[in-house]
GUZALUM-820926 format. One record per atom (N, C-alpha, C): residue number from 0; atom name; x, y, z. Coordinates in Angstrom, 3 decimals. Layout:
BEGIN
[mike NUM,"CA",[X,Y,Z]]
...
This chain:
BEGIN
[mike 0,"N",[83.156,121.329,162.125]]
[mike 0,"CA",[81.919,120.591,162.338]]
[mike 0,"C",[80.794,121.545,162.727]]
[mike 1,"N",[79.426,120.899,162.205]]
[mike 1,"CA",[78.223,122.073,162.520]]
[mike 1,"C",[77.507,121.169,163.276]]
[mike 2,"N",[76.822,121.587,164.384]]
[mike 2,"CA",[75.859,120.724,164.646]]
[mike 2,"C",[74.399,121.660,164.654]]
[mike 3,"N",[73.158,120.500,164.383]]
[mike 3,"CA",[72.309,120.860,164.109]]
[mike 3,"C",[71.089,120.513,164.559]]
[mike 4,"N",[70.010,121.606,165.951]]
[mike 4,"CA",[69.238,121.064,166.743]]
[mike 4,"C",[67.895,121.671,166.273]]
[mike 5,"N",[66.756,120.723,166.148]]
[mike 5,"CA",[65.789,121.283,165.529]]
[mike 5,"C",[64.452,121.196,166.732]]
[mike 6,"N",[63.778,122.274,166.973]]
[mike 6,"CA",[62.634,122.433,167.644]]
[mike 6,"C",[61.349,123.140,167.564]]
[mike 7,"N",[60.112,122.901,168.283]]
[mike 7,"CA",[59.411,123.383,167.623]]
[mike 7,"C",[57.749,122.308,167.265]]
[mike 8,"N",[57.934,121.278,167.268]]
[mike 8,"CA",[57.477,120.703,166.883]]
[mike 8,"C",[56.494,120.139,167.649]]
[mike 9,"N",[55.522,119.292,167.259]]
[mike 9,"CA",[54.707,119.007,168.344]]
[mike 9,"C",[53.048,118.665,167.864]]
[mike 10,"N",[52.088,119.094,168.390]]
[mike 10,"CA",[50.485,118.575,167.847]]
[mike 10,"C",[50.243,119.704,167.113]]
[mike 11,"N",[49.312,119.928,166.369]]
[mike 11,"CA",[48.751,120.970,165.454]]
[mike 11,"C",[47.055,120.608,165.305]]
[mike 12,"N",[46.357,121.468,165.309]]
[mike 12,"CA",[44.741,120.681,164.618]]
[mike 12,"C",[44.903,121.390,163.032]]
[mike 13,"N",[44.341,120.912,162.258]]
[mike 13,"CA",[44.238,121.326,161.272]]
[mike 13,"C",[43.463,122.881,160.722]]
[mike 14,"N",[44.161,123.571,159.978]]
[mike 14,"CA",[44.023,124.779,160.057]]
[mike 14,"C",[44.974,125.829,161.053]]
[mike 15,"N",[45.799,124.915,161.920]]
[mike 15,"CA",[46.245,125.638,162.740]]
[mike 15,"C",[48.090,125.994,162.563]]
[mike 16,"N",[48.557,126.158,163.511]]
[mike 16,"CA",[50.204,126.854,162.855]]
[mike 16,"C",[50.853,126.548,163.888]]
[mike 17,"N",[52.489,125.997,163.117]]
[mike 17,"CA",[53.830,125.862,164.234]]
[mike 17,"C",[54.608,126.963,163.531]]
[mike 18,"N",[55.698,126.879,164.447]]
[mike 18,"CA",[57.284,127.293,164.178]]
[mike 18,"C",[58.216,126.375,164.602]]
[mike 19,"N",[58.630,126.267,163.659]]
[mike 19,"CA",[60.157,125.167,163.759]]
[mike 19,"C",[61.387,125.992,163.783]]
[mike 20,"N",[62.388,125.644,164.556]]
[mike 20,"CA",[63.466,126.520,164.660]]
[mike 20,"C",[64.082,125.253,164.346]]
[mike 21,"N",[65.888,125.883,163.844]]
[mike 21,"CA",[66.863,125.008,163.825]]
[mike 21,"C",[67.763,126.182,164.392]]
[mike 22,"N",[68.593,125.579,165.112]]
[mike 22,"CA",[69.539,126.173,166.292]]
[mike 22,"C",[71.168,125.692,165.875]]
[mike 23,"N",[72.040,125.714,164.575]]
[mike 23,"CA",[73.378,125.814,164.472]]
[mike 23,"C",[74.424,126.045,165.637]]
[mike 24,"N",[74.980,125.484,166.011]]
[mike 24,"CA",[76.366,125.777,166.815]]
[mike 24,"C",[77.383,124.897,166.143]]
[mike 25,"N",[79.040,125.166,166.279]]
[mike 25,"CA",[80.059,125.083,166.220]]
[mike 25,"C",[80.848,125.914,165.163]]
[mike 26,"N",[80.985,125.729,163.741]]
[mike 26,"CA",[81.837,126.386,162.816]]
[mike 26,"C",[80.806,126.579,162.007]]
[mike 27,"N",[79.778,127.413,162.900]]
[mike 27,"CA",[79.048,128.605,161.432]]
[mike 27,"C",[78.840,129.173,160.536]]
[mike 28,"N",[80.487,129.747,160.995]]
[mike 28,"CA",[80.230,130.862,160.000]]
[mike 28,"C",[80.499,130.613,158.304]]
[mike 29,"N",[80.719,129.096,158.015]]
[mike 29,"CA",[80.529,128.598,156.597]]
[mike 29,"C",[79.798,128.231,156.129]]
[mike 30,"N",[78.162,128.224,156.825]]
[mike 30,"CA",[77.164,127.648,156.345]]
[mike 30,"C",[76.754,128.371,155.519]]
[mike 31,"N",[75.988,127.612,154.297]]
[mike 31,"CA",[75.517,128.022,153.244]]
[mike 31,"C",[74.033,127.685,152.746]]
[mike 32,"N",[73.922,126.984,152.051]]
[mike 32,"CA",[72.420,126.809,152.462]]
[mike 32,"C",[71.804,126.042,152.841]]
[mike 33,"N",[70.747,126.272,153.775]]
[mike 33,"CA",[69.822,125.720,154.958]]
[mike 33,"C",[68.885,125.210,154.354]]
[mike 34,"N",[68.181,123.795,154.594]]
[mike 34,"CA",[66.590,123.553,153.944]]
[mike 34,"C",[66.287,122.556,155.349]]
[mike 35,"N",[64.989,122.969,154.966]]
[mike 35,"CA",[63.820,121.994,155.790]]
[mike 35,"C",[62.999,120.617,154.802]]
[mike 36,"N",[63.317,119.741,155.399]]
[mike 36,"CA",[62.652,118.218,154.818]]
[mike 36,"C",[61.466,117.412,155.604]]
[mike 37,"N",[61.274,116.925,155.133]]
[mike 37,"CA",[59.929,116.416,155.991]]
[mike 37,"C",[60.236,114.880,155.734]]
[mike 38,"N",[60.326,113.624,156.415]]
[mike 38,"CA",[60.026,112.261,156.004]]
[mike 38,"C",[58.698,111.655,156.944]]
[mike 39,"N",[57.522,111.237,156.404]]
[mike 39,"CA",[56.916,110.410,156.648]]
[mike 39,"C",[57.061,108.727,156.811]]
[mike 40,"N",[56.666,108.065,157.372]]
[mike 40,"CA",[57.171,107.201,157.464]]
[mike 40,"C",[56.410,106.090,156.544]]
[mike 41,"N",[57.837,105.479,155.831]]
[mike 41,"CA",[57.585,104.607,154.762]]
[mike 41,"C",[57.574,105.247,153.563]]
[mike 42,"N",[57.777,106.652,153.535]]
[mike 42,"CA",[58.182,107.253,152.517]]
[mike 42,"C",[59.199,108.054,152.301]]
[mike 43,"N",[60.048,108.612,151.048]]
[mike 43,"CA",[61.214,108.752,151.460]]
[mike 43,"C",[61.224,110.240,151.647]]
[mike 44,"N",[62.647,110.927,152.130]]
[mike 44,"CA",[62.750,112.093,152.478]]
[mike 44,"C",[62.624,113.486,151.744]]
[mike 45,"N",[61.225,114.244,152.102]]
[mike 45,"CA",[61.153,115.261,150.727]]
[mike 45,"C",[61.435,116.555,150.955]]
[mike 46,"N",[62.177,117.601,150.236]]
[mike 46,"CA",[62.305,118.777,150.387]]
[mike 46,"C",[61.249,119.646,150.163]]
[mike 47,"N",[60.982,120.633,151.716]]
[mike 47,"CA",[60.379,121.120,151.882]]
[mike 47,"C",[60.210,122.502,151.654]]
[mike 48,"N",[61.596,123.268,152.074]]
[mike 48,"CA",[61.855,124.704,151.656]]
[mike 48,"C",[63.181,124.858,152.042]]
[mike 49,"N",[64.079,125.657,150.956]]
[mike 49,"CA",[65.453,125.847,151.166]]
[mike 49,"C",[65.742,127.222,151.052]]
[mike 50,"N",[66.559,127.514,151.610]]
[mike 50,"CA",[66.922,129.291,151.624]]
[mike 50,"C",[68.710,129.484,151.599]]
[mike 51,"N",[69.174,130.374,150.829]]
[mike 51,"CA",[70.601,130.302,150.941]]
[mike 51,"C",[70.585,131.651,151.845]]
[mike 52,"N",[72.266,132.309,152.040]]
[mike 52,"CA",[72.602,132.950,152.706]]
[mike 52,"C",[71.928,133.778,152.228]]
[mike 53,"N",[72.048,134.635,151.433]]
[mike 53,"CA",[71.341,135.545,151.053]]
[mike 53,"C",[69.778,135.982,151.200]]
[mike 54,"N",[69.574,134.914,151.391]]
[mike 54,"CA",[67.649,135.080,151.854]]
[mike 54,"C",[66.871,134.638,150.445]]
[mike 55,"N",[67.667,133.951,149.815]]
[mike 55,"CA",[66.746,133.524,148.191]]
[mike 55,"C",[65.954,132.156,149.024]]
[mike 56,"N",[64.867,131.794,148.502]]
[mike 56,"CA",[63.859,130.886,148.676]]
[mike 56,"C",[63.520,129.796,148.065]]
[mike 57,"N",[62.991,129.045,148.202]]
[mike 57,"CA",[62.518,127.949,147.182]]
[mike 57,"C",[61.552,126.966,148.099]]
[mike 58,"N",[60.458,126.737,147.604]]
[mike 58,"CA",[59.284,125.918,148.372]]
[mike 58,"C",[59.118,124.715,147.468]]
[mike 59,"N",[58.703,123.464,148.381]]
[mike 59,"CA",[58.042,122.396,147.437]]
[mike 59,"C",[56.143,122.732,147.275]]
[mike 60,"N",[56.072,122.812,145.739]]
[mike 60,"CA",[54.689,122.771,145.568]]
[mike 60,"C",[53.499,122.569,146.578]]
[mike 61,"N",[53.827,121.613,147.746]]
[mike 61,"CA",[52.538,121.163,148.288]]
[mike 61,"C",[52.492,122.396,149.489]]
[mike 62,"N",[53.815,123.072,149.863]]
[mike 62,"CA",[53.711,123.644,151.113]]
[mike 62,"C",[54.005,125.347,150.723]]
[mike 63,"N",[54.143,125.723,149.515]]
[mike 63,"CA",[53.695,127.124,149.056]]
[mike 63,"C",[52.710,127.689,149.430]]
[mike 64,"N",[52.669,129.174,149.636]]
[mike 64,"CA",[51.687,130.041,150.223]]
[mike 64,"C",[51.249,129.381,151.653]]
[mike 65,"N",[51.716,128.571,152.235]]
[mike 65,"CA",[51.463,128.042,153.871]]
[mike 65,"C",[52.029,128.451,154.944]]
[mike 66,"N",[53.970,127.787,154.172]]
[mike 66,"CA",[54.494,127.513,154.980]]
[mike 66,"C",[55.951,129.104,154.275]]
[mike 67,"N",[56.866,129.630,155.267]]
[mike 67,"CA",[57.658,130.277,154.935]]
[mike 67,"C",[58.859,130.106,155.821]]
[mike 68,"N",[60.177,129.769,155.284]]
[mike 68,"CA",[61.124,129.837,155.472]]
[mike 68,"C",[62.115,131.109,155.905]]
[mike 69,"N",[62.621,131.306,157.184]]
[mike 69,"CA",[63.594,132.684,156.995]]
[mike 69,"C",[64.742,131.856,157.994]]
[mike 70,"N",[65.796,132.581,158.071]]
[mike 70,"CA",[67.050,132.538,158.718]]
[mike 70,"C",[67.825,133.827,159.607]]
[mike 71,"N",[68.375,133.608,160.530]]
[mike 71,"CA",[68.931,134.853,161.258]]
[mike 71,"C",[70.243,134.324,161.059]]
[mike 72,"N",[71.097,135.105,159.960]]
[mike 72,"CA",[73.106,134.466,160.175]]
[mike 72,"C",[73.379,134.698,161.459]]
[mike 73,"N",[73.095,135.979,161.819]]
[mike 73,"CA",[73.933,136.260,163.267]]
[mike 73,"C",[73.376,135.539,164.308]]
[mike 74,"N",[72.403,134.690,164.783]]
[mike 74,"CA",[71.773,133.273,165.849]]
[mike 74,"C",[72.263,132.293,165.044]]
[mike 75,"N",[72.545,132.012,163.407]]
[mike 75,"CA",[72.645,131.019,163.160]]
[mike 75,"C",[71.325,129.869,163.435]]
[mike 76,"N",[70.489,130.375,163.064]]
[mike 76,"CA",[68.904,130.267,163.081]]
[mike 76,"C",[68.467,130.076,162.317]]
[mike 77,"N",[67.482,128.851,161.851]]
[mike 77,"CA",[66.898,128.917,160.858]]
[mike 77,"C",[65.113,128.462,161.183]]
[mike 78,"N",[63.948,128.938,160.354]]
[mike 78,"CA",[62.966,128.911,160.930]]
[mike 78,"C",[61.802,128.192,159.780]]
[mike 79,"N",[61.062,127.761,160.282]]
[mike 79,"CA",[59.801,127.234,158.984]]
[mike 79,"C",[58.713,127.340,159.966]]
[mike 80,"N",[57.957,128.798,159.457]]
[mike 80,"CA",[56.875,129.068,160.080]]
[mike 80,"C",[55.649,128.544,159.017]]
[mike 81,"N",[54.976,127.579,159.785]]
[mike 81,"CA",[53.892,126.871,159.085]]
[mike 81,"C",[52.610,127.148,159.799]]
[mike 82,"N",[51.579,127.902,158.767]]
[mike 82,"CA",[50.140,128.185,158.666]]
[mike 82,"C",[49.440,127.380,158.044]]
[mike 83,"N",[48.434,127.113,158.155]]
[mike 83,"CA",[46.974,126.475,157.353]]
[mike 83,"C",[47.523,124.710,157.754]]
[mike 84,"N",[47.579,124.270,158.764]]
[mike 84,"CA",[48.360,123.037,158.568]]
[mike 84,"C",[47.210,121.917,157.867]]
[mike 85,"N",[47.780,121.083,157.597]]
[mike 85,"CA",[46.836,119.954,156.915]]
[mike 85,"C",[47.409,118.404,157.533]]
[mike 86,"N",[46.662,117.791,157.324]]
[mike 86,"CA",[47.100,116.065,158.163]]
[mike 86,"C",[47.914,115.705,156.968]]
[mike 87,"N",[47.925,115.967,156.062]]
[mike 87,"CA",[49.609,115.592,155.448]]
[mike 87,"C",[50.730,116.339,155.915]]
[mike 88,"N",[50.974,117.115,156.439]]
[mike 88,"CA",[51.526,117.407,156.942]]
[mike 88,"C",[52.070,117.256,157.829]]
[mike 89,"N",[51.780,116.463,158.639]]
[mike 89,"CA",[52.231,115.106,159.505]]
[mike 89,"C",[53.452,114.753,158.814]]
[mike 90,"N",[54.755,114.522,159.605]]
[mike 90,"CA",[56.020,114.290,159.405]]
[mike 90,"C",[57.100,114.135,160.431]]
[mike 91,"N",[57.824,113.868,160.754]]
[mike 91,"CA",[59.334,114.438,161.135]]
[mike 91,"C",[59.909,115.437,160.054]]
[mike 92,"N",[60.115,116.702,160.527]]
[mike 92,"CA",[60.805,117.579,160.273]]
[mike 92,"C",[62.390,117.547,159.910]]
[mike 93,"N",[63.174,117.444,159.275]]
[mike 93,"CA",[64.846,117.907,159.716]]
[mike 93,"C",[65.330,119.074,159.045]]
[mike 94,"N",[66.341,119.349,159.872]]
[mike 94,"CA",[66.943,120.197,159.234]]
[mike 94,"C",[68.177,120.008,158.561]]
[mike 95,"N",[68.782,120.510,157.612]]
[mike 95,"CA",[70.162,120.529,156.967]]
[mike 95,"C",[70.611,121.861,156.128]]
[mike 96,"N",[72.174,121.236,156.534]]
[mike 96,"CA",[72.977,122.645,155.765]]
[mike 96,"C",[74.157,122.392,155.240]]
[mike 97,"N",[74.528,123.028,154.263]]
[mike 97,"CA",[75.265,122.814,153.539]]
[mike 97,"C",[76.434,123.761,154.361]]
[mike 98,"N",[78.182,123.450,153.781]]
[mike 98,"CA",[78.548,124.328,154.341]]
[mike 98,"C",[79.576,124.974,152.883]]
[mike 99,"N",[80.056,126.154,152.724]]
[mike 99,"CA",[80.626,126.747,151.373]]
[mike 99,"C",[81.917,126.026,150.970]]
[mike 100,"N",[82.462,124.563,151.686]]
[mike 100,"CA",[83.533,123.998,151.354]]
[mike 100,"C",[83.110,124.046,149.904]]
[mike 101,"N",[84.106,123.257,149.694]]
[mike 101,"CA",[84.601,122.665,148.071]]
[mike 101,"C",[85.084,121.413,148.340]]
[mike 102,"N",[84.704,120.040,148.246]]
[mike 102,"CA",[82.789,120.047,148.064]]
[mike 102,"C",[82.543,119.944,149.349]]
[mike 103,"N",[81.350,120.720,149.346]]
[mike 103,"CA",[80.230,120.801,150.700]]
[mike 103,"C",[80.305,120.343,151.039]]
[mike 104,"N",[80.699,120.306,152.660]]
[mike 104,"CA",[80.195,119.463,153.630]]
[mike 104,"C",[78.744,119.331,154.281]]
[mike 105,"N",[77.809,118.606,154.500]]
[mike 105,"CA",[76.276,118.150,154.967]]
[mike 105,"C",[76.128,117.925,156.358]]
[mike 106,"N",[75.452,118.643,157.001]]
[mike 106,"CA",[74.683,117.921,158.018]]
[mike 106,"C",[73.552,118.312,158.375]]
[mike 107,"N",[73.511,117.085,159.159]]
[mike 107,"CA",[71.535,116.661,159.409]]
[mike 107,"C",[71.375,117.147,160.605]]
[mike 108,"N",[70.270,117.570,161.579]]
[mike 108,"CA",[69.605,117.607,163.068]]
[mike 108,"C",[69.333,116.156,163.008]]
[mike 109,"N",[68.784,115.994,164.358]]
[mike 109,"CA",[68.033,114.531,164.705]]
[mike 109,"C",[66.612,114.618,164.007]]
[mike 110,"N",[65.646,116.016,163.983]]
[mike 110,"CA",[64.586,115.979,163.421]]
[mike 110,"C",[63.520,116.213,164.851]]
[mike 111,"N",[62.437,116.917,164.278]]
[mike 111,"CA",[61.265,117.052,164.971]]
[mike 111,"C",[60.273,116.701,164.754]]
[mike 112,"N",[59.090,115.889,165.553]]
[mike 112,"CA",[58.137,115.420,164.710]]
[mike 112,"C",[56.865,116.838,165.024]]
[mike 113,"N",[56.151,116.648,163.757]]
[mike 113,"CA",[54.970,117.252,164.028]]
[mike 113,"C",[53.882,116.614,163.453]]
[mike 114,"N",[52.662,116.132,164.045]]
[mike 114,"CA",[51.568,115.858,163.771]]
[mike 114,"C",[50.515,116.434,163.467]]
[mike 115,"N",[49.745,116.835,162.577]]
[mike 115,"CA",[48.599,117.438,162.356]]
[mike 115,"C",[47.139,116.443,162.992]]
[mike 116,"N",[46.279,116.930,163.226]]
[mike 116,"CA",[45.266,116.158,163.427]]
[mike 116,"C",[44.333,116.877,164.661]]
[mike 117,"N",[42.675,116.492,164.272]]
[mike 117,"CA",[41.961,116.766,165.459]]
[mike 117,"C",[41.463,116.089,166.448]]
Protein backbone atom coordinates (compact mmCIF):
# COMPACT_ATOMS: atom_id res chain seq x y z
CA UNK A 1 0.00 0.00 0.00
CA UNK A 2 1.12 3.73 -0.87
CA UNK A 3 -0.24 6.43 0.79
CA UNK A 4 -0.51 9.75 -0.58
CA UNK A 5 -0.35 13.37 1.21
CA UNK A 6 -0.59 16.43 -0.80
CA UNK A 7 0.44 20.08 0.37
CA UNK A 8 1.06 23.26 -0.52
CA UNK A 9 -1.85 24.75 -1.38
CA UNK A 10 -3.66 27.67 -0.42
CA UNK A 11 -4.55 31.60 -1.85
CA UNK A 12 -2.58 32.86 -4.84
CA UNK A 13 -3.34 36.51 -6.56
CA UNK A 14 -3.07 36.23 -9.98
CA UNK A 15 0.22 36.39 -11.60
CA UNK A 16 1.54 34.96 -8.59
CA UNK A 17 3.14 31.25 -7.69
CA UNK A 18 2.65 28.01 -5.39
CA UNK A 19 4.40 24.75 -4.80
CA UNK A 20 2.53 21.72 -4.28
CA UNK A 21 4.29 18.84 -2.79
CA UNK A 22 3.04 15.24 -2.62
CA UNK A 23 4.69 13.34 0.25
CA UNK A 24 4.54 9.16 -0.56
CA UNK A 25 5.02 6.84 2.41
CA UNK A 26 4.64 3.07 2.79
CA UNK A 27 5.78 0.61 -0.23
CA UNK A 28 7.57 3.13 -2.48
CA UNK A 29 9.79 1.80 -3.85
CA UNK A 30 7.25 0.52 -6.80
CA UNK A 31 5.95 3.64 -7.72
CA UNK A 32 5.87 4.50 -11.14
CA UNK A 33 4.29 7.22 -12.49
CA UNK A 34 3.19 10.26 -10.56
CA UNK A 35 0.63 12.98 -12.05
CA UNK A 36 -1.01 16.00 -10.74
CA UNK A 37 -4.96 16.62 -11.51
CA UNK A 38 -6.90 19.41 -10.81
CA UNK A 39 -11.00 19.02 -10.30
CA UNK A 40 -13.08 22.05 -10.19
CA UNK A 41 -16.16 21.77 -8.97
CA UNK A 42 -18.94 20.52 -11.18
CA UNK A 43 -16.48 19.59 -13.51
CA UNK A 44 -14.79 16.51 -13.99
CA UNK A 45 -11.24 15.51 -13.04
CA UNK A 46 -8.42 16.86 -15.47
CA UNK A 47 -4.86 15.91 -15.94
CA UNK A 48 -2.58 18.31 -15.22
CA UNK A 49 1.09 17.09 -15.51
CA UNK A 50 2.53 13.57 -15.26
CA UNK A 51 6.13 12.51 -14.88
CA UNK A 52 7.42 8.86 -14.79
CA UNK A 53 10.41 7.55 -12.92
CA UNK A 54 12.70 8.55 -15.11
CA UNK A 55 11.95 12.28 -15.16
CA UNK A 56 9.98 12.15 -18.72
CA UNK A 57 7.13 14.87 -18.63
CA UNK A 58 3.94 15.59 -20.04
CA UNK A 59 1.73 18.86 -19.42
CA UNK A 60 -1.97 19.58 -20.21
CA UNK A 61 -2.11 22.39 -22.84
CA UNK A 62 -3.65 25.02 -20.54
CA UNK A 63 -0.81 24.75 -17.82
CA UNK A 64 2.44 24.52 -20.22
CA UNK A 65 5.24 26.95 -19.90
CA UNK A 66 3.59 27.92 -16.20
CA UNK A 67 3.47 25.22 -14.36
CA UNK A 68 6.51 22.35 -13.98
CA UNK A 69 6.47 19.10 -12.59
CA UNK A 70 9.67 17.29 -10.87
CA UNK A 71 10.03 14.36 -8.38
CA UNK A 72 12.75 13.32 -5.75
CA UNK A 73 12.67 9.00 -5.77
CA UNK A 74 14.83 9.08 -2.80
CA UNK A 75 11.90 11.58 -0.47
CA UNK A 76 9.50 9.92 -2.60
CA UNK A 77 8.38 13.47 -3.47
CA UNK A 78 6.63 14.76 -5.93
CA UNK A 79 6.25 18.58 -6.78
CA UNK A 80 4.09 21.05 -9.21
CA UNK A 81 5.73 24.28 -9.06
CA UNK A 82 3.16 26.76 -10.46
CA UNK A 83 4.06 30.38 -11.90
CA UNK A 84 1.93 33.00 -13.72
CA UNK A 85 -1.23 31.71 -11.82
CA UNK A 86 -4.59 32.55 -13.41
CA UNK A 87 -8.30 32.32 -11.70
CA UNK A 88 -8.78 29.20 -13.67
CA UNK A 89 -6.65 27.84 -11.99
CA UNK A 90 -8.61 27.62 -9.08
CA UNK A 91 -9.06 23.87 -8.19
CA UNK A 92 -8.42 21.10 -5.76
CA UNK A 93 -5.25 19.69 -6.61
CA UNK A 94 -4.58 15.67 -6.24
CA UNK A 95 -2.15 13.69 -6.47
CA UNK A 96 -1.73 10.05 -7.94
CA UNK A 97 0.53 7.19 -8.69
CA UNK A 98 0.71 4.44 -10.31
CA UNK A 99 2.61 1.57 -8.94
CA UNK A 100 4.93 -0.99 -11.60
CA UNK A 101 2.49 -4.00 -10.62
CA UNK A 102 0.96 -5.93 -13.38
CA UNK A 103 -1.81 -4.37 -13.51
CA UNK A 104 -1.07 -1.20 -11.65
CA UNK A 105 -2.12 -0.54 -8.68
CA UNK A 106 -3.67 3.48 -8.16
CA UNK A 107 -3.77 5.75 -5.56
CA UNK A 108 -5.19 9.04 -4.81
CA UNK A 109 -4.09 11.87 -1.85
CA UNK A 110 -7.14 13.57 -0.28
CA UNK A 111 -6.16 16.69 -2.50
CA UNK A 112 -5.28 20.36 -1.91
CA UNK A 113 -7.23 23.20 -2.71
CA UNK A 114 -5.79 26.23 -4.32
CA UNK A 115 -7.53 29.36 -5.21
CA UNK A 116 -6.39 32.00 -7.46
CA UNK A 117 -7.88 35.39 -7.06
CA UNK A 118 -7.41 39.12 -5.95
Amino acid sequence: QVQLVESGGGLAQPGGSLRLSCQASGNTFNIGTMTWYRQRVGHVRDLVATINRAGTTRYADSVQGRFTISRDNAKATMYLQMNNLKPEDTSVYYCHANSDDRPPLEYWGQGTPVTVSS
